[in-house]
N, CA and C atoms of all chains as a GROMACS GRO file, in nm:
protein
  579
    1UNK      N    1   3.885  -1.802   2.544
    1UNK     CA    2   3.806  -1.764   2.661
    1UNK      C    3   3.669  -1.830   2.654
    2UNK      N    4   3.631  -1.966   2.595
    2UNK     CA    5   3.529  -2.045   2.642
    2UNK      C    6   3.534  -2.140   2.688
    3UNK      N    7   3.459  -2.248   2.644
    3UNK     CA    8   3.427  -2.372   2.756
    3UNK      C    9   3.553  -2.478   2.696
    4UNK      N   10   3.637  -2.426   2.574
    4UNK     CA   11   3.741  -2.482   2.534
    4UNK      C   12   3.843  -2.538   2.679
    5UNK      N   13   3.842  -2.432   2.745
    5UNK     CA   14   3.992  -2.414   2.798
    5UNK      C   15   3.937  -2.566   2.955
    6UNK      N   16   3.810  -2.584   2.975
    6UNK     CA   17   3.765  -2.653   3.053
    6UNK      C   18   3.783  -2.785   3.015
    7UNK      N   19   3.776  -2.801   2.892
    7UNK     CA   20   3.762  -2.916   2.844
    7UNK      C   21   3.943  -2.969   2.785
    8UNK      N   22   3.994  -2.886   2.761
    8UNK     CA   23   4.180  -2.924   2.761
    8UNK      C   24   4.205  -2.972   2.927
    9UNK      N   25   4.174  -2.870   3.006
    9UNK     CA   26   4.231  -2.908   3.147
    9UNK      C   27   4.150  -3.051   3.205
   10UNK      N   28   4.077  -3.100   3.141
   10UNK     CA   29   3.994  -3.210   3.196
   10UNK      C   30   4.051  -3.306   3.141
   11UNK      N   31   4.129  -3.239   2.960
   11UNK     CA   32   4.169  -3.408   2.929
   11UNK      C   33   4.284  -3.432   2.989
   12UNK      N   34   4.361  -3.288   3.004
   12UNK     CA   35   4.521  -3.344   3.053
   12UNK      C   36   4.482  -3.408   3.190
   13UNK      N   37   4.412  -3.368   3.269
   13UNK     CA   38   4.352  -3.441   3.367
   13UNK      C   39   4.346  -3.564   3.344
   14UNK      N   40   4.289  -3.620   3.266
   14UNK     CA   41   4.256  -3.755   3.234
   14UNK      C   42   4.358  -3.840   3.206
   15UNK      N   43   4.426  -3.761   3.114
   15UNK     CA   44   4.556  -3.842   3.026
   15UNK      C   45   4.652  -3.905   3.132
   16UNK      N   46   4.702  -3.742   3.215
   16UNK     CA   47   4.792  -3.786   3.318
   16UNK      C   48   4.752  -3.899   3.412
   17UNK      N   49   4.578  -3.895   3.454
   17UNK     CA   50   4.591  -4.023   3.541
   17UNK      C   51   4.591  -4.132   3.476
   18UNK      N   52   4.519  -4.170   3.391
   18UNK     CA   53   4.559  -4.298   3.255
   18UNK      C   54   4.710  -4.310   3.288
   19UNK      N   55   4.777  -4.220   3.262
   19UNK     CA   56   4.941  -4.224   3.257
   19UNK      C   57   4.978  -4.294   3.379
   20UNK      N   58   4.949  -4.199   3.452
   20UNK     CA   59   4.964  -4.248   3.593
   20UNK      C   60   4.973  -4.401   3.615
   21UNK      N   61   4.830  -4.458   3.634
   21UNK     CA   62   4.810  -4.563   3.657
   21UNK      C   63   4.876  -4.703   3.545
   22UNK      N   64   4.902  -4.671   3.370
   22UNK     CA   65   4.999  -4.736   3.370
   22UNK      C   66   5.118  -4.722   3.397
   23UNK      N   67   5.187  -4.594   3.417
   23UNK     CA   68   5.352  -4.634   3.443
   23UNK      C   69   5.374  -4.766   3.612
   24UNK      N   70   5.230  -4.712   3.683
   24UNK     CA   71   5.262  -4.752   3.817
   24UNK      C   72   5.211  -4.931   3.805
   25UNK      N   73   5.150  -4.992   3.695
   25UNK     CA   74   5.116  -5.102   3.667
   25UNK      C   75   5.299  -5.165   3.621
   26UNK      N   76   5.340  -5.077   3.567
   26UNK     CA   77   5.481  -5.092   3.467
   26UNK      C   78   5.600  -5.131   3.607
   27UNK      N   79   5.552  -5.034   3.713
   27UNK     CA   80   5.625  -5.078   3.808
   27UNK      C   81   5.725  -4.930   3.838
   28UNK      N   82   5.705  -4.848   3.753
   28UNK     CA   83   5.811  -4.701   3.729
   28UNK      C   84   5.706  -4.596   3.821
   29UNK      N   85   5.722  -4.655   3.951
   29UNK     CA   86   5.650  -4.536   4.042
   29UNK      C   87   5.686  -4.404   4.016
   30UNK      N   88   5.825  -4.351   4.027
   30UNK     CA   89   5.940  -4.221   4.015
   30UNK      C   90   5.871  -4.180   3.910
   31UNK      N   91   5.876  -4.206   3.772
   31UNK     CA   92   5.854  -4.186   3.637
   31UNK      C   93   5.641  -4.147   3.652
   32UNK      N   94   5.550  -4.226   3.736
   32UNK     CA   95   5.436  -4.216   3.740
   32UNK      C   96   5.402  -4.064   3.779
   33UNK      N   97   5.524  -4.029   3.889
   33UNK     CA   98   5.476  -3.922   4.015
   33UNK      C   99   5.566  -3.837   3.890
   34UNK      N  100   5.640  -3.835   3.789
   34UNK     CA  101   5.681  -3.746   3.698
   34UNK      C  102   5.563  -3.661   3.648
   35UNK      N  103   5.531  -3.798   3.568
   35UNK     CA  104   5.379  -3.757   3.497
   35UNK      C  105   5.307  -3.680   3.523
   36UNK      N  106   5.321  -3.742   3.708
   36UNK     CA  107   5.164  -3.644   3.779
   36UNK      C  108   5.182  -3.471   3.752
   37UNK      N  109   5.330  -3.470   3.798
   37UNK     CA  110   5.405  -3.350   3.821
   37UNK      C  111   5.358  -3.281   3.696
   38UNK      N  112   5.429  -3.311   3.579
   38UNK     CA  113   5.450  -3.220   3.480
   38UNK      C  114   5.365  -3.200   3.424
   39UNK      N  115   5.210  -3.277   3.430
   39UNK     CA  116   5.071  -3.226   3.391
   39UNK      C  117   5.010  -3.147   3.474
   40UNK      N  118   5.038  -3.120   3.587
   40UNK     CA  119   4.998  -3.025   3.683
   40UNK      C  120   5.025  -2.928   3.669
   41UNK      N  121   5.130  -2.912   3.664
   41UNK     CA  122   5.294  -2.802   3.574
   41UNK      C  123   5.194  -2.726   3.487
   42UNK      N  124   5.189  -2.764   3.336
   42UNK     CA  125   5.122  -2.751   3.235
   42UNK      C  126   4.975  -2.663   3.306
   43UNK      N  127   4.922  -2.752   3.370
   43UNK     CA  128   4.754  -2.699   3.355
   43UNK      C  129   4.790  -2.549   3.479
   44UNK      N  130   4.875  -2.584   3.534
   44UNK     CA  131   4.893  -2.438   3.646
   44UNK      C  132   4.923  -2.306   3.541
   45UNK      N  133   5.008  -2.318   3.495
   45UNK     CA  134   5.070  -2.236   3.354
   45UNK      C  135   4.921  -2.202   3.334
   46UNK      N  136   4.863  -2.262   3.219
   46UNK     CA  137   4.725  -2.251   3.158
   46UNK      C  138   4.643  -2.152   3.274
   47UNK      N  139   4.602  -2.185   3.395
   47UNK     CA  140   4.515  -2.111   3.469
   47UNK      C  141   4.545  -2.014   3.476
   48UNK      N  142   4.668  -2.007   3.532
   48UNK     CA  143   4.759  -1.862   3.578
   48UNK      C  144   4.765  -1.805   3.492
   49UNK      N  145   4.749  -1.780   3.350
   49UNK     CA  146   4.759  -1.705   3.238
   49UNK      C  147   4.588  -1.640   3.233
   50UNK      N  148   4.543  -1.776   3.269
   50UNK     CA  149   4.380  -1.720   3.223
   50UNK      C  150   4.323  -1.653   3.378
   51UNK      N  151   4.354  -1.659   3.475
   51UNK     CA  152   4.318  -1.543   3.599
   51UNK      C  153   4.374  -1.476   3.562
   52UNK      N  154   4.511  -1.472   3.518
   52UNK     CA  155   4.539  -1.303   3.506
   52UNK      C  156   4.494  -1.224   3.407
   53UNK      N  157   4.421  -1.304   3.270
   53UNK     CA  158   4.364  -1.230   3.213
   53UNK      C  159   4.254  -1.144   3.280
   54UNK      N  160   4.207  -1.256   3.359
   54UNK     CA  161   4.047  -1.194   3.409
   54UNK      C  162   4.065  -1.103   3.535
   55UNK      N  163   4.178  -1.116   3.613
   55UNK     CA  164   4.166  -0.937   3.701
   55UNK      C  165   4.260  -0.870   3.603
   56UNK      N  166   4.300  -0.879   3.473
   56UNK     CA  167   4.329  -0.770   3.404
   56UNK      C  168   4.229  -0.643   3.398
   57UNK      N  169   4.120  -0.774   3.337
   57UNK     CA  170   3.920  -0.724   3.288
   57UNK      C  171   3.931  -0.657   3.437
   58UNK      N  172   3.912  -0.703   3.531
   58UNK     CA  173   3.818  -0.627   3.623
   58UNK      C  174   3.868  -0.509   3.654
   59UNK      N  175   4.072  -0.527   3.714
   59UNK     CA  176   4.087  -0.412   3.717
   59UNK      C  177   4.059  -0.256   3.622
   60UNK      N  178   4.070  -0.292   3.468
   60UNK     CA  179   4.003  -0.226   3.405
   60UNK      C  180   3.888  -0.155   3.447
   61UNK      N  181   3.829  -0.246   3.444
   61UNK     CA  182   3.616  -0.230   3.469
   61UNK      C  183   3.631  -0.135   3.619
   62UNK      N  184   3.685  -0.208   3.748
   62UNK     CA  185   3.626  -0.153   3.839
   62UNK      C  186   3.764  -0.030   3.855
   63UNK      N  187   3.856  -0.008   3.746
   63UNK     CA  188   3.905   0.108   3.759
   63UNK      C  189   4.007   0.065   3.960
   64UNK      N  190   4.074  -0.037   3.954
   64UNK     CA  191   4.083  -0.047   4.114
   64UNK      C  192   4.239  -0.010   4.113
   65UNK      N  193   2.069  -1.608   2.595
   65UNK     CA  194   2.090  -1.550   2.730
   65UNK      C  195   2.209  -1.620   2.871
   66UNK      N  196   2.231  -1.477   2.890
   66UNK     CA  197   2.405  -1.519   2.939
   66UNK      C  198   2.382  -1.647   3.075
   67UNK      N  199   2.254  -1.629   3.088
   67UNK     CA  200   2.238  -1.703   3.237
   67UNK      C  201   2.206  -1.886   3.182
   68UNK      N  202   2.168  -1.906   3.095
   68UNK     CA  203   2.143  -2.033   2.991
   68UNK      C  204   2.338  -2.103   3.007
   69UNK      N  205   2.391  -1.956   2.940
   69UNK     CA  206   2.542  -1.999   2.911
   69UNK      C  207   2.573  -2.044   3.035
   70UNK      N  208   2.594  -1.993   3.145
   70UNK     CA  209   2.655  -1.970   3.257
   70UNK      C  210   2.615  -2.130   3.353
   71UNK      N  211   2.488  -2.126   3.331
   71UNK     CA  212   2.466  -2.271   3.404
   71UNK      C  213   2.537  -2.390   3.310
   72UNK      N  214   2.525  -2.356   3.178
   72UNK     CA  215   2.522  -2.474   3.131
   72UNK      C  216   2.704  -2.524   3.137
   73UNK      N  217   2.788  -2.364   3.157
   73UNK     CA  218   2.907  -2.366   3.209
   73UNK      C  219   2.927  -2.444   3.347
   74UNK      N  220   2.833  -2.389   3.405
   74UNK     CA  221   2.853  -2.461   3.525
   74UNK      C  222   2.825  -2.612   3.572
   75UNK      N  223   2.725  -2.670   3.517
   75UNK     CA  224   2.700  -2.832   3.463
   75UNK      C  225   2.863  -2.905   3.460
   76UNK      N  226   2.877  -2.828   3.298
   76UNK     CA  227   2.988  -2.923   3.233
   76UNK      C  228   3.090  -2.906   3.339
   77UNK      N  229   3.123  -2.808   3.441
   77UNK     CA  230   3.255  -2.784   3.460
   77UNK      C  231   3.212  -2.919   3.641
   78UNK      N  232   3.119  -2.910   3.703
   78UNK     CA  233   3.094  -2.998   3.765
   78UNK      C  234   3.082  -3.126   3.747
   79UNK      N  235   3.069  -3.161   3.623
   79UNK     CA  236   3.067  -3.323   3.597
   79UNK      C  237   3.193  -3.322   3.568
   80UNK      N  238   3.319  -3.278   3.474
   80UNK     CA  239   3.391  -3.289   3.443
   80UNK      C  240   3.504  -3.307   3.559
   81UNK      N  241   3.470  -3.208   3.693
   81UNK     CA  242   3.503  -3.190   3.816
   81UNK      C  243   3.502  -3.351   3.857
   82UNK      N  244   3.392  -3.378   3.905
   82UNK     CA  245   3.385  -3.503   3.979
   82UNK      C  246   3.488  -3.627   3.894
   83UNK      N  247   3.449  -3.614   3.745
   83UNK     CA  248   3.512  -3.712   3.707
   83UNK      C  249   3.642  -3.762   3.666
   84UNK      N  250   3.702  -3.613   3.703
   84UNK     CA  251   3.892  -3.630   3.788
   84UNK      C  252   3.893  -3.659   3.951
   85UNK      N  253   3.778  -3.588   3.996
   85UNK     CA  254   3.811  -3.628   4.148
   85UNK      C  255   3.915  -3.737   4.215
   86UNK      N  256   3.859  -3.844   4.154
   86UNK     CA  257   3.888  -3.973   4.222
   86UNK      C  258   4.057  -4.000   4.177
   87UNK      N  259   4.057  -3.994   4.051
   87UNK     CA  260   4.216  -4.016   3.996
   87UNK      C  261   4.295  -3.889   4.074
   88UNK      N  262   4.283  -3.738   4.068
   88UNK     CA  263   4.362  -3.681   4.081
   88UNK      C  264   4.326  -3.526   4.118
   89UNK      N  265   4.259  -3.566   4.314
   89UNK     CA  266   4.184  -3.440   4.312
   89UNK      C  267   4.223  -3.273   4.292
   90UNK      N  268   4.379  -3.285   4.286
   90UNK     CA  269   4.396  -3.180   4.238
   90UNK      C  270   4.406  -3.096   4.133
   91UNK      N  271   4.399  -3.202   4.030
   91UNK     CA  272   4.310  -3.171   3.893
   91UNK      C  273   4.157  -3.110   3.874
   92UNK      N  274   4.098  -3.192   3.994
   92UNK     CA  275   3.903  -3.115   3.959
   92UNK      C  276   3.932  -3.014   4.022
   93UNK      N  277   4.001  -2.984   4.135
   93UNK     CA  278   4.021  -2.842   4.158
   93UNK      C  279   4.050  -2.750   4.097
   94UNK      N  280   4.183  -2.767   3.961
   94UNK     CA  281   4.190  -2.673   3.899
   94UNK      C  282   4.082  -2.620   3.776
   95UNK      N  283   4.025  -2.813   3.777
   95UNK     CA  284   3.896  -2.751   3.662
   95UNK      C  285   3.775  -2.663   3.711
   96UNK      N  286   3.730  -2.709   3.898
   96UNK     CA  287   3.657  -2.609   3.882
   96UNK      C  288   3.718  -2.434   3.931
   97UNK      N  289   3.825  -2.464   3.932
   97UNK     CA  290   3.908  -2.270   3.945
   97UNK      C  291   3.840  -2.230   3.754
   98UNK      N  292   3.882  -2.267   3.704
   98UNK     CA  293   3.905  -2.296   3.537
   98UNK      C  294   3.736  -2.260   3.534
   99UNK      N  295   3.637  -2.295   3.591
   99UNK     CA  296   3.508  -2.306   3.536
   99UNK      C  297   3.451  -2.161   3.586
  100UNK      N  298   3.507  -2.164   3.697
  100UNK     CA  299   3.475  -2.023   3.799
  100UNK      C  300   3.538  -1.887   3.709
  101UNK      N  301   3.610  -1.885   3.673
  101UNK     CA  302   3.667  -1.794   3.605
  101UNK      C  303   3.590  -1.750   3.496
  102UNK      N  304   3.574  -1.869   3.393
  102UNK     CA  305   3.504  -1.869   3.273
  102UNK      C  306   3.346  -1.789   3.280
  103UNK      N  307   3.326  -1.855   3.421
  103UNK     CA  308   3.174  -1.804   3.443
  103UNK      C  309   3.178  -1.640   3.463
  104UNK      N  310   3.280  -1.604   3.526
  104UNK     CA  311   3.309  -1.408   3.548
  104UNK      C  312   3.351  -1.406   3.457
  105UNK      N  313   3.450  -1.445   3.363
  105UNK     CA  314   3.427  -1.305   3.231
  105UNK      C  315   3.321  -1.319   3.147
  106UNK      N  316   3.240  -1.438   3.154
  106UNK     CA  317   3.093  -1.404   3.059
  106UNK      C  318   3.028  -1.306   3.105
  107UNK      N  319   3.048  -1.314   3.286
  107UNK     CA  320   2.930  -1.222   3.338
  107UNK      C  321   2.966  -1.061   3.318
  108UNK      N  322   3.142  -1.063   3.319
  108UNK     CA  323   3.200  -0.949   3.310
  108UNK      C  324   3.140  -0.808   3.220
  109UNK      N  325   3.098  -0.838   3.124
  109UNK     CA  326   3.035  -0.751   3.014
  109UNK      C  327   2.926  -0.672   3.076
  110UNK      N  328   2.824  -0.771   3.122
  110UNK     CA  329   2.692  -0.693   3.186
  110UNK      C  330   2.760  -0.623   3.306
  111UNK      N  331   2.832  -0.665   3.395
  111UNK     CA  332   2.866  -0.546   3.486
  111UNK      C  333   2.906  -0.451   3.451
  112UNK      N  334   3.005  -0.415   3.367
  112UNK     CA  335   3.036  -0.298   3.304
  112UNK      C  336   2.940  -0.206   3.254
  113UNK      N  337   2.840  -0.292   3.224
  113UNK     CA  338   2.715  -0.201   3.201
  113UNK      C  339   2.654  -0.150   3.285
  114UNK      N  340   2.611  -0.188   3.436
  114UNK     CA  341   2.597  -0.168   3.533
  114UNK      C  342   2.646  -0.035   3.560
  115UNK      N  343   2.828  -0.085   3.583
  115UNK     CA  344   2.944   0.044   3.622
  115UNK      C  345   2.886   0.144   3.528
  116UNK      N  346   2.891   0.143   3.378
  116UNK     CA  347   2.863   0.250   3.306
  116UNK      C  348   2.745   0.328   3.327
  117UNK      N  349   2.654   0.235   3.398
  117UNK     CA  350   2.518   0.319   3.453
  117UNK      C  351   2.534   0.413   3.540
  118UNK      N  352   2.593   0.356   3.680
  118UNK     CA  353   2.627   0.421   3.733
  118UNK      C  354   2.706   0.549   3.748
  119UNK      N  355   2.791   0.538   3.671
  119UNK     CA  356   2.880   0.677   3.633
  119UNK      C  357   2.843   0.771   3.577
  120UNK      N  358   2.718   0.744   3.497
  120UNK     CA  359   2.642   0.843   3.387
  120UNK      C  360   2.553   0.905   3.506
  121UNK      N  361   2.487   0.806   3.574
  121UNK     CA  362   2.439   0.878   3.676
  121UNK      C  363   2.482   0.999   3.737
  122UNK      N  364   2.614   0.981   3.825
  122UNK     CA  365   2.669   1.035   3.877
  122UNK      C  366   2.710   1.220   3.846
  123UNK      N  367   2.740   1.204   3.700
  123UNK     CA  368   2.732   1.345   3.648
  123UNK      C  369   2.611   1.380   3.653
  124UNK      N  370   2.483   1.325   3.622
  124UNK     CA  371   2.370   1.422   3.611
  124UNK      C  372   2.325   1.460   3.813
  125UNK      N  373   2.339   1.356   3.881
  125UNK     CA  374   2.322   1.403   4.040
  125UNK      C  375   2.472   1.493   4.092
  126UNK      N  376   2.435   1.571   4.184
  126UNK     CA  377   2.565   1.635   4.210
  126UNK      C  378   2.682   1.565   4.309
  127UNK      N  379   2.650   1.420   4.339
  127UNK     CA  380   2.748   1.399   4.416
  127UNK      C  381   2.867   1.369   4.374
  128UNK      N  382   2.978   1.411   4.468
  128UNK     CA  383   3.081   1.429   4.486
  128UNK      C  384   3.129   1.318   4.374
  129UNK      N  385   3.227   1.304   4.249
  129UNK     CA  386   3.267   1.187   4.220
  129UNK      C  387   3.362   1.100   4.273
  130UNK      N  388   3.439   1.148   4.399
  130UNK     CA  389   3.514   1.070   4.473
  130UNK      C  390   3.424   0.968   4.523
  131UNK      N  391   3.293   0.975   4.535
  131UNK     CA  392   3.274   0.865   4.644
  131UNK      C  393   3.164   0.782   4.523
  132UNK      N  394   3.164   0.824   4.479
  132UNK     CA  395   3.075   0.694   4.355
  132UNK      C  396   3.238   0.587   4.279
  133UNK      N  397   3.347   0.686   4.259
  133UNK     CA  398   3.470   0.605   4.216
  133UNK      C  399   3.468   0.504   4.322
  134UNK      N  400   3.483   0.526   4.482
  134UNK     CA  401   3.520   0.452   4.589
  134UNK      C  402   3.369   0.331   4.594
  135UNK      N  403   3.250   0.355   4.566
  135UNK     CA  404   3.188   0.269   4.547
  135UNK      C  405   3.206   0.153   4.427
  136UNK      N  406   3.226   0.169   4.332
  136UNK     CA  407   3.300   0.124   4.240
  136UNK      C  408   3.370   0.029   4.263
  137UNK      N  409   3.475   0.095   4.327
  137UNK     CA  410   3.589  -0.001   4.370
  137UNK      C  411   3.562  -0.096   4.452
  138UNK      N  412   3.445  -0.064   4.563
  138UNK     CA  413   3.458  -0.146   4.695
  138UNK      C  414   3.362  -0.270   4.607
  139UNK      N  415   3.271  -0.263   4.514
  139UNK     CA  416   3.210  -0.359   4.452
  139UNK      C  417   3.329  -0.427   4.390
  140UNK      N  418   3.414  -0.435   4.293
  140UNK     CA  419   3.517  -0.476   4.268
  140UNK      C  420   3.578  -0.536   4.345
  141UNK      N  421   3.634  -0.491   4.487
  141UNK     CA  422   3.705  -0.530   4.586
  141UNK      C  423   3.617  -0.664   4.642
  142UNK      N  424   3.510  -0.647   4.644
  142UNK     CA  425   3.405  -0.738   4.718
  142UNK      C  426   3.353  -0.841   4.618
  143UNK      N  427   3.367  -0.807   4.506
  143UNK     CA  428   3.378  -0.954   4.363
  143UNK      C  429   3.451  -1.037   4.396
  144UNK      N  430   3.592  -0.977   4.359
  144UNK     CA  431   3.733  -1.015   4.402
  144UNK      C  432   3.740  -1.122   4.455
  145UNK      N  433   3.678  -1.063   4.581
  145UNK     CA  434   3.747  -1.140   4.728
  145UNK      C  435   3.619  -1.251   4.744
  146UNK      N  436   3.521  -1.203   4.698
  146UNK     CA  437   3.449  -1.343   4.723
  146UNK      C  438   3.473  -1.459   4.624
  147UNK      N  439   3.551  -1.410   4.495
  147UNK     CA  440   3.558  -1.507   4.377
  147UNK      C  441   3.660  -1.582   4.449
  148UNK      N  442   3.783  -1.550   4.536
  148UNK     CA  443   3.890  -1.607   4.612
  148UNK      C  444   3.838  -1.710   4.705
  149UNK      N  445   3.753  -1.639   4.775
  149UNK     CA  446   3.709  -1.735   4.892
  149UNK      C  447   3.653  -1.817   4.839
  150UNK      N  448   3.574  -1.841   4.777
  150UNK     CA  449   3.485  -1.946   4.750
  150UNK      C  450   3.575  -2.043   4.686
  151UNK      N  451   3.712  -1.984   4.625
  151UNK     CA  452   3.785  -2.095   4.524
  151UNK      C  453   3.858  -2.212   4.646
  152UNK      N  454   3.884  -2.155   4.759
  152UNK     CA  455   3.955  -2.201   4.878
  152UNK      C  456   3.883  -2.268   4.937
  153UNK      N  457   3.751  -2.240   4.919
  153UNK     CA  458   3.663  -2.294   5.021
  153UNK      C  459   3.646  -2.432   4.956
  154UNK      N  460   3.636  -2.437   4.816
  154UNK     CA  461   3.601  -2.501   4.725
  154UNK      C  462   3.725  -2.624   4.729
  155UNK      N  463   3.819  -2.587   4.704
  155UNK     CA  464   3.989  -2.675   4.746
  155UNK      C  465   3.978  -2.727   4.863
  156UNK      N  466   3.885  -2.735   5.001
  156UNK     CA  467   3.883  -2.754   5.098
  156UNK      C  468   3.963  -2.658   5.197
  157UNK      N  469   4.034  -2.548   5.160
  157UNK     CA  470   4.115  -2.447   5.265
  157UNK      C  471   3.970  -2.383   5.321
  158UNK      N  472   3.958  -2.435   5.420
  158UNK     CA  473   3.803  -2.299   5.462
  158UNK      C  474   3.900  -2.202   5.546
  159UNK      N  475   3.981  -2.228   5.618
  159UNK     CA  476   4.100  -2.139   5.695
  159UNK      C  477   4.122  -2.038   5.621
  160UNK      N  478   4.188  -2.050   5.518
  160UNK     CA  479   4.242  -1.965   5.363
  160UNK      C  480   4.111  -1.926   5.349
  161UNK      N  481   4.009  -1.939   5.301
  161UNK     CA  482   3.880  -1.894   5.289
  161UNK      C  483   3.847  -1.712   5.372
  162UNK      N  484   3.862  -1.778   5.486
  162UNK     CA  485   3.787  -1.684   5.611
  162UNK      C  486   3.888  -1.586   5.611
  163UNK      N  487   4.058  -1.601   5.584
  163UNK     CA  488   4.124  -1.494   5.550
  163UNK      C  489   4.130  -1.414   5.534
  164UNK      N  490   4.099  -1.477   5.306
  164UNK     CA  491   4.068  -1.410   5.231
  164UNK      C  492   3.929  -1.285   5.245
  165UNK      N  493   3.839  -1.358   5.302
  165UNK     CA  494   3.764  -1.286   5.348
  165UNK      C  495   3.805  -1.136   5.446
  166UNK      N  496   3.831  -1.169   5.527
  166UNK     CA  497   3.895  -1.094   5.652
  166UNK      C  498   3.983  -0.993   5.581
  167UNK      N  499   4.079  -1.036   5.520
  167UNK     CA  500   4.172  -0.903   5.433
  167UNK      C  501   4.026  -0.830   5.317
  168UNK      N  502   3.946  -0.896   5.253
  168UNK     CA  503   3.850  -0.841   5.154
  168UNK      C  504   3.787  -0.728   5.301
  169UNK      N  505   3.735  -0.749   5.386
  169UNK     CA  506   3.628  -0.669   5.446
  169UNK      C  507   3.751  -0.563   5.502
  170UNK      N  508   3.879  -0.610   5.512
  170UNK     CA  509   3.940  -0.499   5.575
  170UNK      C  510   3.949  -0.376   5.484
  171UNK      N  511   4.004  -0.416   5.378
  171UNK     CA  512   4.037  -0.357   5.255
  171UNK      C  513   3.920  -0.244   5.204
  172UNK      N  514   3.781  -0.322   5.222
  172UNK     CA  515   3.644  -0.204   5.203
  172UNK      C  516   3.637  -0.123   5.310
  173UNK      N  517   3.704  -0.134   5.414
  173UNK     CA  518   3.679  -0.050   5.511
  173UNK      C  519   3.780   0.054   5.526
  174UNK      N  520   3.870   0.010   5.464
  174UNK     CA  521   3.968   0.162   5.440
  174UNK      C  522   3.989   0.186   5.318
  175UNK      N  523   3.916   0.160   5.242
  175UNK     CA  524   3.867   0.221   5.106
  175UNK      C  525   3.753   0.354   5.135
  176UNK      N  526   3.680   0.274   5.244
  176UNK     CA  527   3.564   0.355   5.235
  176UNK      C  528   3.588   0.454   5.371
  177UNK      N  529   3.683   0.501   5.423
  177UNK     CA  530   3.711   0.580   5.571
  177UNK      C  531   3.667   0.679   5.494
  178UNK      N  532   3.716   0.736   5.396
  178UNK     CA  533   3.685   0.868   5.311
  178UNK      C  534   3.562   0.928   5.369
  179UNK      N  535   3.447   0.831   5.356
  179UNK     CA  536   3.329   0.854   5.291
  179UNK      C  537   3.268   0.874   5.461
  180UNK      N  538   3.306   0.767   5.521
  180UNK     CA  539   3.268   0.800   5.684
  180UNK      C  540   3.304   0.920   5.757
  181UNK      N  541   3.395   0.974   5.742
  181UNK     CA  542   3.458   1.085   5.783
  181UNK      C  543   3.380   1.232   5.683
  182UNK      N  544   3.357   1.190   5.598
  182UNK     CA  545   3.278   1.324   5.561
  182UNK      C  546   3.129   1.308   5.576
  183UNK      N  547   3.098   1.188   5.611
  183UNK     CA  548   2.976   1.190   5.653
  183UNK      C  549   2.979   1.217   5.778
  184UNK      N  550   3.048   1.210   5.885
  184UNK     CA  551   3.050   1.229   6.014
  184UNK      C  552   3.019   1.382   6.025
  185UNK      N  553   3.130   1.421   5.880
  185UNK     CA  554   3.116   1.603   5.918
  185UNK      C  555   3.022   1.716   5.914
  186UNK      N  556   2.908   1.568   5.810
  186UNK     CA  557   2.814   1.641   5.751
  186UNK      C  558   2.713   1.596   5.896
  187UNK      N  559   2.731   1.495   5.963
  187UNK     CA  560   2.629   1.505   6.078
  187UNK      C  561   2.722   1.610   6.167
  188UNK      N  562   2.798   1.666   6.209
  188UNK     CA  563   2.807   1.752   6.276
  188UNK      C  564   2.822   1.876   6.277
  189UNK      N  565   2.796   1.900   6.116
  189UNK     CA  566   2.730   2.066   6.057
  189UNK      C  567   2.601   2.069   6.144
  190UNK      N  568   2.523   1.911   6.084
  190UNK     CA  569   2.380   1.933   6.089
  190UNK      C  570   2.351   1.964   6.257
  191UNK      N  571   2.386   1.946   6.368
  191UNK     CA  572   2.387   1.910   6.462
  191UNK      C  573   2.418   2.069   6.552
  192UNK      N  574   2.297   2.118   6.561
  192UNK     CA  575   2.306   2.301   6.690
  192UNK      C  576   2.441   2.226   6.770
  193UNK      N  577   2.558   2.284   6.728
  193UNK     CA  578   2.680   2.260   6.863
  193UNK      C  579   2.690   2.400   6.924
   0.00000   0.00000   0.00000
């Protein structure tokens, strides 16, 4: 729950477009728009775990 | 001090933002969802302190505890819904935005009928009929 989790989603960010842009140099468009996919995949997972931690907290807190 | 943290959260998560933009804007979107988040549960702690103020209050004044719970909530409800909107607004949905909004203000308003209705009753005790 710190500035960790900002800095993973920025690299897979990164990686995948690096990725990106060589598979699509390689000529493997299908395989590029894979990439895009399944790092998106990944970092959605990641968020969605970490919002639901945080209206876990609130519902707690504000008792809702 | 949490407000030092919080900007300096908010810095990194904006540069880091921009500098997926261009490759893959739906990546800086999720970083700044990802940054927005981070920034409410730091802040999360001190509100609770807040809430806990408030509640302590509440026993020593005599009002009713139904309607300090329902205040409570409607602050909660109204966190919530603005932490939503702004994430939409932020993704470019301003449509989704004004919604979210729209269900948030509905939602405080029939949270809070309770409180109107016994206030109504209490203006029409007060009131020579």
């Amino acid at each position: 729950m710190d500035i960790s989790i900002v800095f993973q989603i920025a690299a897979v960010g990164i990686l995948v477009s690096v990725l990106n842009q060589v598979l699509v140099r390689a000529g493997r468009e299908e395989q590029a728009m894979m990439t895009t996919l399944a790092g998106l995949i990944v970092v959605l997972f990641w968020i969605i775990r970490y919002i639901s931690d945080l209206f876990n907290t609130v519902q707690t807190i504000f008792n809702l | 001090m949490e407000i030092m943290q919080i900007v300096i959260i908010g810095i990194i998560t904006a540069i880091l933002a921009i500098t997926v933009k261009k490759q893959s804007p739906d990546m800086a979107a999720i970083i700044s969802i990802a940054g927005s988040v981070l920034i409410f549960v730091t802040i999360l702690p001190m509100l609770s302190g807040v809430i806990g103020i408030l509640s302590s209050i509440e026993s020593q004044i005599s009002i009713d505890t139904a309607y300090v719970v329902i205040v409570i909530k409607v602050i909660g409800v109204a966190y919530i819904a603005e932490f939503g909107a702004q994430i939409c607004a932020d993704a470019g949905e301003t449509s989704l935005a004004s919604k979210i909004e729209m269900s948030g203000k509905i939602i405080i308003m029939v949270l809070s009928a309770p409180i109107i209705v016994s206030m109504l009753d209490m203006i029409l005790a007060i009131l020579p009929s």
